[in-house]
BALOBA-1460 file (C-alpha; in Angstrom, 3 decimals):
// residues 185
<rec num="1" residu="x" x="109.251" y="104.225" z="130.780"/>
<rec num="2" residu="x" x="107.640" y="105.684" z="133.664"/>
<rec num="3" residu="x" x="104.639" y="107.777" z="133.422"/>
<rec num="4" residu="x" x="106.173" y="111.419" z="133.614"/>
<rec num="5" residu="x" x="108.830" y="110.387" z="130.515"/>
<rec num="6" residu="x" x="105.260" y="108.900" z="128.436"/>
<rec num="7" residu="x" x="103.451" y="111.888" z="129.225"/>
<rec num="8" residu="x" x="106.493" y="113.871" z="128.070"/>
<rec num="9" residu="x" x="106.379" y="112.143" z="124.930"/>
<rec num="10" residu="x" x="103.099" y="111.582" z="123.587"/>
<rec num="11" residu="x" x="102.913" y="115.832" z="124.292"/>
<rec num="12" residu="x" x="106.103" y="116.429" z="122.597"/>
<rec num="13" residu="x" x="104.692" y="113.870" z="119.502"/>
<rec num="14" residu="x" x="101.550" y="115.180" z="119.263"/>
<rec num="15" residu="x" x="103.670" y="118.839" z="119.014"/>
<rec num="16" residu="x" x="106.143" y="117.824" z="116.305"/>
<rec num="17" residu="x" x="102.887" y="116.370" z="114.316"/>
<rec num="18" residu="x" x="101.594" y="120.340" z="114.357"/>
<rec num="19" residu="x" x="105.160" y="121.354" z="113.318"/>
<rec num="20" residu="x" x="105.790" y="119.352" z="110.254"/>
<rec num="21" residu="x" x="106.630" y="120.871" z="107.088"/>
<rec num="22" residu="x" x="104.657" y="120.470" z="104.146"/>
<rec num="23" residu="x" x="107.427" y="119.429" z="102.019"/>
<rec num="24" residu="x" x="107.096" y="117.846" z="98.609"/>
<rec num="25" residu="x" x="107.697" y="114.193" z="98.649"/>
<rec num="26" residu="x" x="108.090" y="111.465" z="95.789"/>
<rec num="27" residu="x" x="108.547" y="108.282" z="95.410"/>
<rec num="28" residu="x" x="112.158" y="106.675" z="94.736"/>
<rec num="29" residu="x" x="113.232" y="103.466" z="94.045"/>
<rec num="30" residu="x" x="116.210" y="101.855" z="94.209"/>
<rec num="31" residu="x" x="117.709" y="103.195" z="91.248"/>
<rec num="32" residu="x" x="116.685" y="106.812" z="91.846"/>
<rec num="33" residu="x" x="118.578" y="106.853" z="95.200"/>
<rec num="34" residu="x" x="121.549" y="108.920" z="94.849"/>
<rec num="35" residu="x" x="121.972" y="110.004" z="98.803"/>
<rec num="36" residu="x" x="120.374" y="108.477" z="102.112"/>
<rec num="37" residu="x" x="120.910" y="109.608" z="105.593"/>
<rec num="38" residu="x" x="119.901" y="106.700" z="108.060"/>
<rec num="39" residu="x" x="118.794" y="107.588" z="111.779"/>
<rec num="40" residu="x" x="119.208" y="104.849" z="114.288"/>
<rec num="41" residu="x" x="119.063" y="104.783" z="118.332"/>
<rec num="42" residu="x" x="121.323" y="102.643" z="120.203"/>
<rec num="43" residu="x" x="120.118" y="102.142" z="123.966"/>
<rec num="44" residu="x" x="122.293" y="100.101" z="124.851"/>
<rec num="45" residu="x" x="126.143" y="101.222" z="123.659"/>
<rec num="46" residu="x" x="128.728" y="99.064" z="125.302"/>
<rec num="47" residu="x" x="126.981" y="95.880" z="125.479"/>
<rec num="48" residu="x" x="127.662" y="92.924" z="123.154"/>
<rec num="49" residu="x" x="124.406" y="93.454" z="121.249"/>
<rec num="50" residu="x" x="125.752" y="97.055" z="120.177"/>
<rec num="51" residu="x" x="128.665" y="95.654" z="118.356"/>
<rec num="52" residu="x" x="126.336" y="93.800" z="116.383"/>
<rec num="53" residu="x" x="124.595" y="96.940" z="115.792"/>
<rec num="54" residu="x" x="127.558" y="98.739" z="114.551"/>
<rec num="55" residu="x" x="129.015" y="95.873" z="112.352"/>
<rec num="56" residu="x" x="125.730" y="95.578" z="110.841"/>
<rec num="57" residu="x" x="125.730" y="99.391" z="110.006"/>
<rec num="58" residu="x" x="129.322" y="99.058" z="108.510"/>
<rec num="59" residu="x" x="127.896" y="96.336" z="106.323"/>
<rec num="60" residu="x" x="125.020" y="99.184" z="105.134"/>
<rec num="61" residu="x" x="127.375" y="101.474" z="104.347"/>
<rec num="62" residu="x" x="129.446" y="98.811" z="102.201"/>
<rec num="63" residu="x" x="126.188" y="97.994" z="100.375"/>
<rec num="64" residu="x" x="125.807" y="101.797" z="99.970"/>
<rec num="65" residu="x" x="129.211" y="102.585" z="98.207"/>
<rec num="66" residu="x" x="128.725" y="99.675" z="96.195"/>
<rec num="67" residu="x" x="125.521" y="101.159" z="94.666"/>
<rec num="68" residu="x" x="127.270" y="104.412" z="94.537"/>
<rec num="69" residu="x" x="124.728" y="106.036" z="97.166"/>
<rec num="70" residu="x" x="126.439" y="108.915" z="99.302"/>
<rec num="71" residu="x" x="125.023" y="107.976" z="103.116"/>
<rec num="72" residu="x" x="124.961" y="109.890" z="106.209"/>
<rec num="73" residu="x" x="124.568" y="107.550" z="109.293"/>
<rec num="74" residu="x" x="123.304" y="109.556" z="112.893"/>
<rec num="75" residu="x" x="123.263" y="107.757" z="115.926"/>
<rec num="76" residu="x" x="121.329" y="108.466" z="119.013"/>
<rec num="77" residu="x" x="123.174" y="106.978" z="122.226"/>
<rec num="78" residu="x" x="122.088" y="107.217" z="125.738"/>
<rec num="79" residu="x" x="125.425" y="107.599" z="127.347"/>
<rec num="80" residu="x" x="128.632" y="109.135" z="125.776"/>
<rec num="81" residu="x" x="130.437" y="106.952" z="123.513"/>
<rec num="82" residu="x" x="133.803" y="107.632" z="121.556"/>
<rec num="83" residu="x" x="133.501" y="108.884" z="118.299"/>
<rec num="84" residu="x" x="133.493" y="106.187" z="115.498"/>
<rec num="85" residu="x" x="136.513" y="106.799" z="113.241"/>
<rec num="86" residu="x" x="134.347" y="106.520" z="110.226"/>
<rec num="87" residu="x" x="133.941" y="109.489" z="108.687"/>
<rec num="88" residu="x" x="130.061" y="109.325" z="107.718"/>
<rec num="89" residu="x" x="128.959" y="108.214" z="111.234"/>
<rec num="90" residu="x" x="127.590" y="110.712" z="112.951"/>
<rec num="91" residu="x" x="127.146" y="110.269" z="117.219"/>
<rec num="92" residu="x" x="124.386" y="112.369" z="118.711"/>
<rec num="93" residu="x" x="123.731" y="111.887" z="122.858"/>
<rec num="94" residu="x" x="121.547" y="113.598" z="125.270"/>
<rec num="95" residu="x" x="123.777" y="117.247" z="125.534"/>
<rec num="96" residu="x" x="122.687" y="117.572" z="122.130"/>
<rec num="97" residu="x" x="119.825" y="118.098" z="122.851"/>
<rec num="98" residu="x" x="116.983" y="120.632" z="125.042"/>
<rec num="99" residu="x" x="116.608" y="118.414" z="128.203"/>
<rec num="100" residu="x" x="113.030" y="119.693" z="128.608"/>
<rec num="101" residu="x" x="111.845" y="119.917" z="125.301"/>
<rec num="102" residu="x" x="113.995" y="117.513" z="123.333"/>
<rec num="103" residu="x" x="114.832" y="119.459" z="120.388"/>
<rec num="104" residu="x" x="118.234" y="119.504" z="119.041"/>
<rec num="105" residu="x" x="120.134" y="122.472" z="120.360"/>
<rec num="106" residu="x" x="120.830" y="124.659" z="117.238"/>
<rec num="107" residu="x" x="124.219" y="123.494" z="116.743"/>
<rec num="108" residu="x" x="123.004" y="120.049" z="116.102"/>
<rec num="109" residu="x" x="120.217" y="121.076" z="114.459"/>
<rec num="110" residu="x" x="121.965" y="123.098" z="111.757"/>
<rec num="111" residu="x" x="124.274" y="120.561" z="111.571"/>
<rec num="112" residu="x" x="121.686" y="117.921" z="109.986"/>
<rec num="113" residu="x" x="120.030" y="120.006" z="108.244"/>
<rec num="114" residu="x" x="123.304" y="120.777" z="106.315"/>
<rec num="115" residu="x" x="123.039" y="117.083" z="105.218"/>
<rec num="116" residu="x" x="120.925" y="116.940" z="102.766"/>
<rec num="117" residu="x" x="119.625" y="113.582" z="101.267"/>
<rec num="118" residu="x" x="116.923" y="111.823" z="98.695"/>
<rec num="119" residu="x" x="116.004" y="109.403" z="101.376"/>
<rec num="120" residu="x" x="115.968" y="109.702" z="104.982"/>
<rec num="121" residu="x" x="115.861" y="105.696" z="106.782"/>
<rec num="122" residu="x" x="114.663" y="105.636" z="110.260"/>
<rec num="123" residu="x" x="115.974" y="101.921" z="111.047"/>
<rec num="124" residu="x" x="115.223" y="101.719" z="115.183"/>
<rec num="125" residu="x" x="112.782" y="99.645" z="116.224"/>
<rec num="126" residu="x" x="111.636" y="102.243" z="119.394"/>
<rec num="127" residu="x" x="110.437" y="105.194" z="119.182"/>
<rec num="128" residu="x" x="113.210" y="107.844" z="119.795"/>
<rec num="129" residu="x" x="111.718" y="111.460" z="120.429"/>
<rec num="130" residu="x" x="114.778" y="113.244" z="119.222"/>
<rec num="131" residu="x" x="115.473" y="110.830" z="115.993"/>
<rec num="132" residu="x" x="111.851" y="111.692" z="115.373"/>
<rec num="133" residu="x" x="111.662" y="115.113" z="115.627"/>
<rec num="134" residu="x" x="114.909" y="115.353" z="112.931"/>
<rec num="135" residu="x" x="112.887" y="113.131" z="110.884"/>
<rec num="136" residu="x" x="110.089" y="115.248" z="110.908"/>
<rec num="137" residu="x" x="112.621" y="118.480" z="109.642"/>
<rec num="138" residu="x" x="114.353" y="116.546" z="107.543"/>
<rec num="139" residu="x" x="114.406" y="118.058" z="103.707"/>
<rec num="140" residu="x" x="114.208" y="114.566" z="102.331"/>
<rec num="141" residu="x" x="112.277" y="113.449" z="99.312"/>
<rec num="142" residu="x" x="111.086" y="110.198" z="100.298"/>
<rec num="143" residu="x" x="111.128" y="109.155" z="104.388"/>
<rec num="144" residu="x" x="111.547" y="105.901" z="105.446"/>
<rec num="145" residu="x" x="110.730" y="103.876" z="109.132"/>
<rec num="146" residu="x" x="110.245" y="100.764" z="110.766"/>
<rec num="147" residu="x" x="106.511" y="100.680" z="111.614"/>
<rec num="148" residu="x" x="105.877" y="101.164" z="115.400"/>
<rec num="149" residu="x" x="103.684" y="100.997" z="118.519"/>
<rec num="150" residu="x" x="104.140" y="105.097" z="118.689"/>
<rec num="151" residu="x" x="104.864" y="106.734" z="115.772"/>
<rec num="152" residu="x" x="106.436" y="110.500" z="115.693"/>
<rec num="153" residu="x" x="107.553" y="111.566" z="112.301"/>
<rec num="154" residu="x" x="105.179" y="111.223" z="109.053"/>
<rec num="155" residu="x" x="106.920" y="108.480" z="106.934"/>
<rec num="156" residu="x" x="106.246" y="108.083" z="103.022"/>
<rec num="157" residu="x" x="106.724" y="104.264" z="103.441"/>
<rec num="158" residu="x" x="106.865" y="102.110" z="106.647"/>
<rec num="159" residu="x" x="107.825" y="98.139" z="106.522"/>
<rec num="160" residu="x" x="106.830" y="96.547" z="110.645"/>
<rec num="161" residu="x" x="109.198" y="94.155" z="111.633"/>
<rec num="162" residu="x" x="108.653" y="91.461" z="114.234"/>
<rec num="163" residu="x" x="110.901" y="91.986" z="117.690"/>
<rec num="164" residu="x" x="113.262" y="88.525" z="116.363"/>
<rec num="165" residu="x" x="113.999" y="89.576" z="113.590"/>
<rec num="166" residu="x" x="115.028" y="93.212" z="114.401"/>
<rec num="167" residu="x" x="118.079" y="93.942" z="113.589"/>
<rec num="168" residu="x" x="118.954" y="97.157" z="110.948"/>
<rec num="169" residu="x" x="120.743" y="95.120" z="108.711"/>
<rec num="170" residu="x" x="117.786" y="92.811" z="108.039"/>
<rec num="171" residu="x" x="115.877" y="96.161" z="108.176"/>
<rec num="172" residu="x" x="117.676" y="97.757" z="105.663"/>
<rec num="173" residu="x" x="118.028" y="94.425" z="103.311"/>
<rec num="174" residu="x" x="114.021" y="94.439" z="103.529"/>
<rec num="175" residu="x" x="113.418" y="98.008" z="102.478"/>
<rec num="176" residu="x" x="116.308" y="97.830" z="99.656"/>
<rec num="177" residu="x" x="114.259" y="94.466" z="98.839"/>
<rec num="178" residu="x" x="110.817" y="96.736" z="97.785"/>
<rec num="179" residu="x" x="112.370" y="99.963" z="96.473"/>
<rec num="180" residu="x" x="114.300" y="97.479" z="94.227"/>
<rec num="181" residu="x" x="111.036" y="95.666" z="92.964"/>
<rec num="182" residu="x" x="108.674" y="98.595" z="93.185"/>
<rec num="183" residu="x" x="108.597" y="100.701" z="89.994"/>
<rec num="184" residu="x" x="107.811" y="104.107" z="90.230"/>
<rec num="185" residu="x" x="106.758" y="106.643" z="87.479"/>
């Protein structure tokens, strides 16, 4: 990142941490979890690395309908990429967003707010101004992230992952690891 784009950024984070709703939050465990929407960036879309990416997000959402959990996926890719043909994947790019200020344009904004969810998983390992500032409006109960250098969005529970092992599969199969073992009141 050069030094305009982090300058951009750390302004823009330290805004979204003065717009932040005071929502209620809980607790949920595994068994509580009725819908999750998970937020993930892909920088990279048509290298070999991304199909990984996506397979491994198919597998989540197989693991999801076998628990019975209604998920929402959204993905934040640099460059344009054809729409996935599955029906709960959502594709968000750069138009959909303010280029100055990075907020979603209203469309897209009103759009994920209409998704509404117990748990909302923030599963990319960078910090992504845009993912972050829908995590930060998101209506959900209980928020979710990977732990990271810069954080944006106030998360209720965040696991840190070393680079290697990375991926949001292994993400995901750690977090559905605790909420399974952790008992909440």
């Amino acid at each position: 990142m050069n030094i305009v784009t982090q300058t951009k950024t750390k302004i823009a984070l330290w805004m979204l941490s003065k717009l932040e709703s005071k929502q209620s939050r809980c607790f949920m465990n595994l068994s509580q979890i009725s819908s999750l929407h998970i937020l993930y960036l892909i920088d990279k879309p048509l290298n070999i690395d991304a199909q990984k990416q996506y397979n491994d997000l198919y597998a989540i959402l197989d693991f999801c309908m076998a628990h019975k959990i209604k998920t929402e996926i959204t993905l934040f890719v640099d460059k344009s990429l054809e729409e996935q043909k599955r029906f709960n994947i959502h594709l968000l790019t750069a138009k959909d967003f303010s280029k100055w200020t990075w907020k979603p344009l209203e469309k897209t904004f009103d759009d994920f707010m209409e998704l509404d969810c117990d748990v909302l998983l923030n599963l990319s390992s960078k910090t992504c101004y845009p993912l972050e500032y829908l995590a930060a409006m998101s209506n959900a109960k209980f928020k979710i992230a990977n732990k990271r250098e810069i954080q944006g969005a106030k998360y209720d529970f965040m696991i840190e992952m070393h680079s290697e092992q990375d991926t949001p599969k292994l993400m995901f199969d750690t977090v559905m690891f605790y909420l399974e073992k952790i008992q909440s009141k």
